[in-house]
C-alpha positions as CSV (number, residue, x, y, z in Angstrom):
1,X,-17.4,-6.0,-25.2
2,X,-15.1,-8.8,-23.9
3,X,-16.3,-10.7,-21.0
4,X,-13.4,-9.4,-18.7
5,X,-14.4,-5.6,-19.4
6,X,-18.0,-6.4,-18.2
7,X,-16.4,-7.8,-15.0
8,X,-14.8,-5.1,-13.9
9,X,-17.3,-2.6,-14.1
10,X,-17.7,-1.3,-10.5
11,X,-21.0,-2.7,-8.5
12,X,-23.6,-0.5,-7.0
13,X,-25.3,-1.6,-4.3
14,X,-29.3,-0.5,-4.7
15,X,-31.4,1.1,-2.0
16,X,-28.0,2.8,-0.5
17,X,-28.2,6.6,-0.8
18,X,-24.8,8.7,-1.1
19,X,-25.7,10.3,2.1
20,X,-26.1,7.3,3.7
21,X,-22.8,5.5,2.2
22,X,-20.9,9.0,3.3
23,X,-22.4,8.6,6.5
24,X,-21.7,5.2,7.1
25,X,-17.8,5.8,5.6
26,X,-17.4,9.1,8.3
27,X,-18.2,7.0,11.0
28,X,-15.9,4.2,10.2
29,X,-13.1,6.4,9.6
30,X,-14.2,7.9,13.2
31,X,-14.8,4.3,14.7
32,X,-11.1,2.9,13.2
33,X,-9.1,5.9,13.3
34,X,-6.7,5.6,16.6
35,X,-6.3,9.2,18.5
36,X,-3.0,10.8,17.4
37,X,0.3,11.1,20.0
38,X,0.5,14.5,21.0
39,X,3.3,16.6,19.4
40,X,6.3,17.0,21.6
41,X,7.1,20.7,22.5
42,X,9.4,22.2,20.6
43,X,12.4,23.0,22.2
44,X,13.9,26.9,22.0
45,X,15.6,27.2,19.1
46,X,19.1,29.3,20.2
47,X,19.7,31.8,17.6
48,X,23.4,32.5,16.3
49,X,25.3,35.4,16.5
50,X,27.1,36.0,13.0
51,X,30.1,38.3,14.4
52,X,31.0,41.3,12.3
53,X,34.4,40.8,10.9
């Protein structure tokens, strides 16, 4: 196996349990995510006539 192969395999960082690293990611995403704008209102939509001809 080439060198550069070996240095791309992805690290894993030891004593860090998937709950934990979940965990940790949720509340980042909860920390960094900005609230949302609320949705305008939609306005009525008028509805057409189709005349008979």
């Amino acid at each position: 196996m080439p060198a550069s192969e070996r240095d791309d395999a992805p690290r894993v960082a030891a004593g860090v349990s998937m709950r934990e690293l979940l965990a940790s990611c949720a509340a980042a995403a909860a920390v960094s995510t900005p609230p949302s704008a609320p949705l305008p209102e939609a306005a009525p939509v008028p509805q057409e006539r189709c005349e008979a001809a």
